[in-house]
C-alpha beads as a LAMMPS data file, in Angstrom:
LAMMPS data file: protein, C-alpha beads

263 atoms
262 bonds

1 atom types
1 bond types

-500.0 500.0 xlo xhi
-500.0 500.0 ylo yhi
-500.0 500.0 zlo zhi

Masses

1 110.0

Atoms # bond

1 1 1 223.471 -354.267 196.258
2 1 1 226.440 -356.152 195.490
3 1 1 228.007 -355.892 191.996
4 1 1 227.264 -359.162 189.502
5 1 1 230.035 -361.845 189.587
6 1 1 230.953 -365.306 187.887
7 1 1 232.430 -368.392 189.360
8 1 1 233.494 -371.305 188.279
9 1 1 232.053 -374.869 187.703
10 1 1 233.621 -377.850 186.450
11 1 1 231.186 -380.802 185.507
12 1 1 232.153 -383.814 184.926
13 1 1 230.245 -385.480 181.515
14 1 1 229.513 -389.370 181.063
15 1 1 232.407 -389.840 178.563
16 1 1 234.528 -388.121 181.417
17 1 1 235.259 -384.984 179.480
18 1 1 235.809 -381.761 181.516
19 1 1 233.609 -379.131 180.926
20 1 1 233.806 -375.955 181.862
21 1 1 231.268 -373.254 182.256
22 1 1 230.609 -369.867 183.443
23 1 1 227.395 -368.875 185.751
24 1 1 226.299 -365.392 186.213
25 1 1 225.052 -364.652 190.000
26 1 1 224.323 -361.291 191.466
27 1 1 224.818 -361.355 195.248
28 1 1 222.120 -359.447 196.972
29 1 1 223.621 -360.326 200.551
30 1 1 224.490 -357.519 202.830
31 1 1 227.238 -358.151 205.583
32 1 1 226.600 -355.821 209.167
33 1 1 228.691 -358.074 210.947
34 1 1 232.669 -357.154 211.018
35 1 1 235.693 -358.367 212.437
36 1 1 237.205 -355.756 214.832
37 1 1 240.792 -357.210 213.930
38 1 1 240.958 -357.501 210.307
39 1 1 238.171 -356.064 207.439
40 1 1 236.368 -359.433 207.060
41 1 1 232.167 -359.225 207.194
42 1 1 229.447 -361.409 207.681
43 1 1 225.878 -361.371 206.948
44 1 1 225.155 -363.610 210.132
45 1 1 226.827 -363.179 213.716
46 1 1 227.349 -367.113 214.022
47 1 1 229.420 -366.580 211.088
48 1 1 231.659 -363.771 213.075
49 1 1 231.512 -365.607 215.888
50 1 1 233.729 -368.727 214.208
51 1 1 235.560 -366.309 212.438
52 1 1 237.088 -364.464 215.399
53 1 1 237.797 -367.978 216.665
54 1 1 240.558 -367.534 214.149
55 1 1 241.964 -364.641 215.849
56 1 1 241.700 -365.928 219.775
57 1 1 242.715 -370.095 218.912
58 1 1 239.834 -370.517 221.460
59 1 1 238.593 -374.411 220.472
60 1 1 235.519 -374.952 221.821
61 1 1 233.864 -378.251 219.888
62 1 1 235.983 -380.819 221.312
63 1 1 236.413 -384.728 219.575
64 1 1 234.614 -387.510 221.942
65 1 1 236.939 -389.856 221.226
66 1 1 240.948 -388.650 221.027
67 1 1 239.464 -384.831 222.581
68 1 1 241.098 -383.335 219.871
69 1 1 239.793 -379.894 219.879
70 1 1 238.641 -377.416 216.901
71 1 1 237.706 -373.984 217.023
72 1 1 235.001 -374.847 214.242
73 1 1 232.010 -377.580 214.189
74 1 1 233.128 -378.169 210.634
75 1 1 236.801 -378.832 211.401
76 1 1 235.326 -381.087 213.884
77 1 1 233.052 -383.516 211.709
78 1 1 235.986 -383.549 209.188
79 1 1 237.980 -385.043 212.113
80 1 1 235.587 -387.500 212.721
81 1 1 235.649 -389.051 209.217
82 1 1 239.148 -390.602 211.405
83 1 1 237.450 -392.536 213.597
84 1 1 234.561 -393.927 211.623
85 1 1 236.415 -394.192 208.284
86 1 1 233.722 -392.236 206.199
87 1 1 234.459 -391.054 202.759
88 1 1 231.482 -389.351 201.483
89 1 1 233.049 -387.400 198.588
90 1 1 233.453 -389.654 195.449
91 1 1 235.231 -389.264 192.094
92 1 1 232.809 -389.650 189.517
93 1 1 235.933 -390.786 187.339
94 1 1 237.563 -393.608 189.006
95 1 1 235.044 -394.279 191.876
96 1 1 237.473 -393.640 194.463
97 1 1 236.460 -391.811 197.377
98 1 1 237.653 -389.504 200.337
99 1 1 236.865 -388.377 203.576
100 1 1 237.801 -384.575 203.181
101 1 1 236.832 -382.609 199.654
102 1 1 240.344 -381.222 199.701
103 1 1 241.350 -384.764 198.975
104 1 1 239.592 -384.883 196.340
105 1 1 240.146 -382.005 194.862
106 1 1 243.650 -383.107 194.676
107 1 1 242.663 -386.183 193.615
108 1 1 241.036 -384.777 190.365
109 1 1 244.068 -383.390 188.996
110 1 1 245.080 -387.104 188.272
111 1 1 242.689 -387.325 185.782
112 1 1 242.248 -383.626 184.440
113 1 1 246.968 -383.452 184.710
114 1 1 246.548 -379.671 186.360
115 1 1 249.903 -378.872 188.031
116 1 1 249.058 -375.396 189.450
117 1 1 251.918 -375.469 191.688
118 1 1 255.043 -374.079 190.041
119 1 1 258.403 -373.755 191.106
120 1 1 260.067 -370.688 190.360
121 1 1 263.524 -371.402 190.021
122 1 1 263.309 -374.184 187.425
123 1 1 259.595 -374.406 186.281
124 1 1 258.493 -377.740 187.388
125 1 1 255.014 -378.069 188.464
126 1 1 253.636 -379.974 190.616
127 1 1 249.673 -380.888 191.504
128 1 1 249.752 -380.829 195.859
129 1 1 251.337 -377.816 197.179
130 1 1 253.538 -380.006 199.635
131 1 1 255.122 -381.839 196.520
132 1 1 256.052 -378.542 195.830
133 1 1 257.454 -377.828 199.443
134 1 1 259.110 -380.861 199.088
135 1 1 260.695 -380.324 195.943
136 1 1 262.021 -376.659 196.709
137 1 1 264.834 -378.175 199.582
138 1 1 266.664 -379.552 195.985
139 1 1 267.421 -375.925 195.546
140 1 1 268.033 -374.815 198.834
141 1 1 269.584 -377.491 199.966
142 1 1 267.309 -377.797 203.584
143 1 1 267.572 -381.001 205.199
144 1 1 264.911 -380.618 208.427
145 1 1 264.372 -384.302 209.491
146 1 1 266.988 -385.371 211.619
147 1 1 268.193 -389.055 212.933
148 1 1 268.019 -388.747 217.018
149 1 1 270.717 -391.591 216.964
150 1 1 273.610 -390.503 214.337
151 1 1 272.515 -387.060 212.904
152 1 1 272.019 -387.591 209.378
153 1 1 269.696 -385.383 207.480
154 1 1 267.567 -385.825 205.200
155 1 1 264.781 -383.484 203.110
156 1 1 261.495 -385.747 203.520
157 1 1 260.461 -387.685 205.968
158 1 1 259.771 -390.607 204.412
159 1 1 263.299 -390.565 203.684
160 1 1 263.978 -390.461 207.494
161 1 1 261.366 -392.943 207.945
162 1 1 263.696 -395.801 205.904
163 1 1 266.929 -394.953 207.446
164 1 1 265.850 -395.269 210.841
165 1 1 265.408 -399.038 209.925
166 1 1 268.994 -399.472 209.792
167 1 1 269.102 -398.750 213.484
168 1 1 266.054 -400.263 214.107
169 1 1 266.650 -403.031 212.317
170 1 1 262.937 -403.184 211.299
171 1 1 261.672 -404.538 208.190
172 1 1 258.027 -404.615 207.838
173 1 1 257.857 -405.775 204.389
174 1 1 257.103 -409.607 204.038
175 1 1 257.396 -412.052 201.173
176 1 1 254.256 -413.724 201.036
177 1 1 255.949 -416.915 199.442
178 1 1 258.965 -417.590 201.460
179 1 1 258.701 -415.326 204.475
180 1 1 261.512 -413.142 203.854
181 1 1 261.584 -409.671 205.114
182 1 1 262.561 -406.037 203.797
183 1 1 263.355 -402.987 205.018
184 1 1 262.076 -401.266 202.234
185 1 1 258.995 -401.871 199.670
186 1 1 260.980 -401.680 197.030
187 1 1 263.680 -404.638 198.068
188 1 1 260.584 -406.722 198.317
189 1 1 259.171 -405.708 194.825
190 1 1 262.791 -406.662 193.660
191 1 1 263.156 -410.101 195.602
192 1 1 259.267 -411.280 194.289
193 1 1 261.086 -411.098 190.882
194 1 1 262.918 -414.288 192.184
195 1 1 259.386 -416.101 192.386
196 1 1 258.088 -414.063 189.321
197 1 1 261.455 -414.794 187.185
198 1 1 260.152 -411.476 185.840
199 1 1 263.304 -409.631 184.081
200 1 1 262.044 -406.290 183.051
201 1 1 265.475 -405.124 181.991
202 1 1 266.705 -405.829 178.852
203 1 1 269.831 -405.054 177.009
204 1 1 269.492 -403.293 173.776
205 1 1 272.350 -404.980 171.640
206 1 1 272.199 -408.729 172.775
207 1 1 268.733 -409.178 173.943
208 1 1 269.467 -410.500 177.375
209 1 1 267.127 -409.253 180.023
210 1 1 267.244 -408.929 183.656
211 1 1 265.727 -408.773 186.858
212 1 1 267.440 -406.066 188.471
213 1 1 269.027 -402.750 186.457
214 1 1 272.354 -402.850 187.768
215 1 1 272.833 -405.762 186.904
216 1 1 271.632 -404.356 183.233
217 1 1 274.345 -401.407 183.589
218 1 1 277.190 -404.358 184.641
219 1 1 276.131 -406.007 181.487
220 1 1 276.136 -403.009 178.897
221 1 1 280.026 -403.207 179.977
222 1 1 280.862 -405.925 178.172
223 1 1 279.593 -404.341 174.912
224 1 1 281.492 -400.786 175.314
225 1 1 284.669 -402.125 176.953
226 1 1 284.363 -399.964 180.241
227 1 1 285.650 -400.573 183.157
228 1 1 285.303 -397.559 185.618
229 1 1 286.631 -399.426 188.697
230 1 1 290.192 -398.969 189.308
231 1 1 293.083 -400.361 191.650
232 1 1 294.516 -397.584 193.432
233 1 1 297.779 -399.412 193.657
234 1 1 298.553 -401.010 190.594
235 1 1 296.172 -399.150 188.223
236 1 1 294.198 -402.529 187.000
237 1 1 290.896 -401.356 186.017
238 1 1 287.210 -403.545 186.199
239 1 1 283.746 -403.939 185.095
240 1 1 282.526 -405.000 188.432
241 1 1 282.614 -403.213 191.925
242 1 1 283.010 -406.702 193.132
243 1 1 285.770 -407.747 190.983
244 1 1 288.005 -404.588 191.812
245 1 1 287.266 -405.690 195.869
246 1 1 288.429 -409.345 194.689
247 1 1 291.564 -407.752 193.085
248 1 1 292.313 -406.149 195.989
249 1 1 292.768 -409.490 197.929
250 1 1 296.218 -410.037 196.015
251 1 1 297.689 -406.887 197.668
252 1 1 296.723 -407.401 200.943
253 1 1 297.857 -411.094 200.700
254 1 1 301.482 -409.873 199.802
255 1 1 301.165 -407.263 202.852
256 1 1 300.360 -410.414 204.956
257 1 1 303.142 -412.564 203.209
258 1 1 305.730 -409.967 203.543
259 1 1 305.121 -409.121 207.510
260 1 1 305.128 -412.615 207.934
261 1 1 308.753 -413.119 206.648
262 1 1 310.154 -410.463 208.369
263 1 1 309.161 -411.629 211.836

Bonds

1 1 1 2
2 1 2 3
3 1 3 4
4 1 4 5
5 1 5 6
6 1 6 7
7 1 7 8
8 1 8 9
9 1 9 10
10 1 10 11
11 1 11 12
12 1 12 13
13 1 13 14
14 1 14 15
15 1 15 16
16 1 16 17
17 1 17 18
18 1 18 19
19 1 19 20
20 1 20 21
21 1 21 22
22 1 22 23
23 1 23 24
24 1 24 25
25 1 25 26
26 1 26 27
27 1 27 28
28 1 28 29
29 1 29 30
30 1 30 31
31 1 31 32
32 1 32 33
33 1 33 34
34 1 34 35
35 1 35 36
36 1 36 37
37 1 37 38
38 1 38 39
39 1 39 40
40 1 40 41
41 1 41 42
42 1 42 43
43 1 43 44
44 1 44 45
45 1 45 46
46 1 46 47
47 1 47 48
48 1 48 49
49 1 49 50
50 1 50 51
51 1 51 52
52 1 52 53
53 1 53 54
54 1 54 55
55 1 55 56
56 1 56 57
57 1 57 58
58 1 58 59
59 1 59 60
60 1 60 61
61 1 61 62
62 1 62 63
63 1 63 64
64 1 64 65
65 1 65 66
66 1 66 67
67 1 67 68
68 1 68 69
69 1 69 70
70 1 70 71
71 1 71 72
72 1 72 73
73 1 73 74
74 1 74 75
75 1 75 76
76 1 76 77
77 1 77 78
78 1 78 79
79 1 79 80
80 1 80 81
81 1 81 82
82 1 82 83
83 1 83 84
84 1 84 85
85 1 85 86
86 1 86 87
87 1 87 88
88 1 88 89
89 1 89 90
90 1 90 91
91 1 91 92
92 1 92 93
93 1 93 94
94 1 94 95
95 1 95 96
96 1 96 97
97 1 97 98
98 1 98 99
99 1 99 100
100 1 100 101
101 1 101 102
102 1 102 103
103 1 103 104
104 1 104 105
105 1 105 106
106 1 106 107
107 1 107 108
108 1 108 109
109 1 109 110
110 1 110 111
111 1 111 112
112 1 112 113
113 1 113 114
114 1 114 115
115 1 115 116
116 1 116 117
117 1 117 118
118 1 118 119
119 1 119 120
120 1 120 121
121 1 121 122
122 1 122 123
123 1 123 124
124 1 124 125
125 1 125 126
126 1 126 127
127 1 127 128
128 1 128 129
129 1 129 130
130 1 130 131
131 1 131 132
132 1 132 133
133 1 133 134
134 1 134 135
135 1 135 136
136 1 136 137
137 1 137 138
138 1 138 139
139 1 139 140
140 1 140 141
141 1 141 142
142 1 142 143
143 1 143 144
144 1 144 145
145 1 145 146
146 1 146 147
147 1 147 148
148 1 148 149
149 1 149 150
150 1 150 151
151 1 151 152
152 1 152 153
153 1 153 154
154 1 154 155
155 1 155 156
156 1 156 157
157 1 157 158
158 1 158 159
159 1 159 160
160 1 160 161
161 1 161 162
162 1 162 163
163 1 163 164
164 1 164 165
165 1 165 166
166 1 166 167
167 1 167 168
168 1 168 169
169 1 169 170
170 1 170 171
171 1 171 172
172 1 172 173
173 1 173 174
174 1 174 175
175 1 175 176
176 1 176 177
177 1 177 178
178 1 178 179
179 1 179 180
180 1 180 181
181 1 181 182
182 1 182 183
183 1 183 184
184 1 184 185
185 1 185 186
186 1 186 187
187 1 187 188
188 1 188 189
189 1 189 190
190 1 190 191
191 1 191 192
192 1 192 193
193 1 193 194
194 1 194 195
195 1 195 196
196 1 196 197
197 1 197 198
198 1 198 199
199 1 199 200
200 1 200 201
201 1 201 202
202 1 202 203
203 1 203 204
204 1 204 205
205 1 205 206
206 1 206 207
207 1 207 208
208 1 208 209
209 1 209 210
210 1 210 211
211 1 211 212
212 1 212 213
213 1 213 214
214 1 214 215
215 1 215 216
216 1 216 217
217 1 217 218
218 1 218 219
219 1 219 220
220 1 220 221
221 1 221 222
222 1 222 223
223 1 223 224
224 1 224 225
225 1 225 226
226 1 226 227
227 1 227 228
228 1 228 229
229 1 229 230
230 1 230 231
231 1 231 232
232 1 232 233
233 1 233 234
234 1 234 235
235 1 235 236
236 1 236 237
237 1 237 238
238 1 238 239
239 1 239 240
240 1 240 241
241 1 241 242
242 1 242 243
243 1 243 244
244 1 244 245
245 1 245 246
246 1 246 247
247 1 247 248
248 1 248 249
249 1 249 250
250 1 250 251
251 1 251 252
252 1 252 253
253 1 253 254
254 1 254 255
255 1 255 256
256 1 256 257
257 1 257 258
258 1 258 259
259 1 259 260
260 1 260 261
261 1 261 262
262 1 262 263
């Protein structure tokens, strides 16, 4: 006979507090069935038989409709949930629901704020192991997802995902009211502030608000005096990006002038 052991259950209460609690349960299961590559048992042989799957990649339950192919029946009716779009595991929190319980699982942390992922070079945590993954290139500097066209690199996809529009030339975000289009989801949360006149940004000494933070941060300069643009010939310093490029206009004009009157 097995030795006792305790797992653990979280329930979730109608006031959606977490509780947690400890059961007792004595396993009385004996296991004659073992792996002959690794020290893994099984009370059944059905159960030995899927494991060893593991071992030879042999797939055997195959999908009907994309013949993807799985080396378990299990793995195979999660795949399934693809095709027909069924999410039978529900949070009992938010109502939202998911196809696979891994999903929720991760899900959950939302509402209980568990970050068991931790980096270990700067403790930041993280609740999905691939936020993690993700995170970890900031310290060692990996860039894996290339551009095919001009090489840049980039750490997430997503991130290759947007700059591929510029050769593309895609943008499949629309403005519902006047049919312009966006390369990126956030441009078009930006440009509905034109509809909106939603300014979110306001400055903290004169009030005035905006609908766009840079434009905030051009502001704030005429408060402090800066002017972190500088002319590179003459030393004339700006606010404004786009004044410094205006400045600029006056040298090359006296570049033109001057070539002109020595021809």
């Amino acid at each position: 006979m097995s030795p006792p052991f305790f797992f653990l259950v979280k329930t979730i209460q109608p006031q959606k507090k977490y509780e947690t609690k400890y059961i007792m349960s004595e396993s009385t299961e004996t296991k004659p069935f073992s792996c002959a590559t690794n020290d893994s048992s099984f009370s059944k042989k059905m159960k030995l038989n899927t494991h060893t799957r593991a071992h030879t990649s042999e797939k055997t339950f195959f999908c009907e409709i994309c013949n993807s192919s799985f080396s378990k029946k299990s793995s195979l009716i999660d795949h399934q949930r693809v095709h027909t779009g069924e999410k039978p595991f529900s949070c009992e929190v938010c109502d939202s629901s998911f196809a696979w319980k891994s999903s929720l699982v991760q899900h959950m942390r939302v509402h209980t704020g568990e970050k068991p992922f931790c980096c270990e070079l700067c403790d930041s945590s993280f609740s999905q192991k691939s936020t993690l993954t993700t995170h970890m290139r900031i310290h060692t500097k990996e860039e894996p997802y290339v551009c095919e066209l001009c090489g840049s690199a980039f750490s997430r996809k997503s991130i290759l995902t947007k700059h591929n529009r510029i050769h593309t030339g895609e943008k499949p975000f629309d403005c519902e009211v006047c049919g312009s289009s966006f390369s990126r989801q956030s441009n078009l949360k930006v440009h509905m502030r034109v509809h909106t006149g939603e300014k979110p940004y306001s400055c903290g000494v004169c009030g005035s608000s905006f609908s766009q933070k840079p434009h905030l941060t051009n502001h704030i300069r005429i408060h402090t005096g800066e002017k972190p643009f500088t002319c590179e010939i003459c030393g004339s310093s700006f606010s404004e990006r786009s004044n410094l490029t205006n400045h600029m206009r006056i040298h090359t004009n006296k570049k033109r002038m001057s070539k002109t009157k020595v021809t």
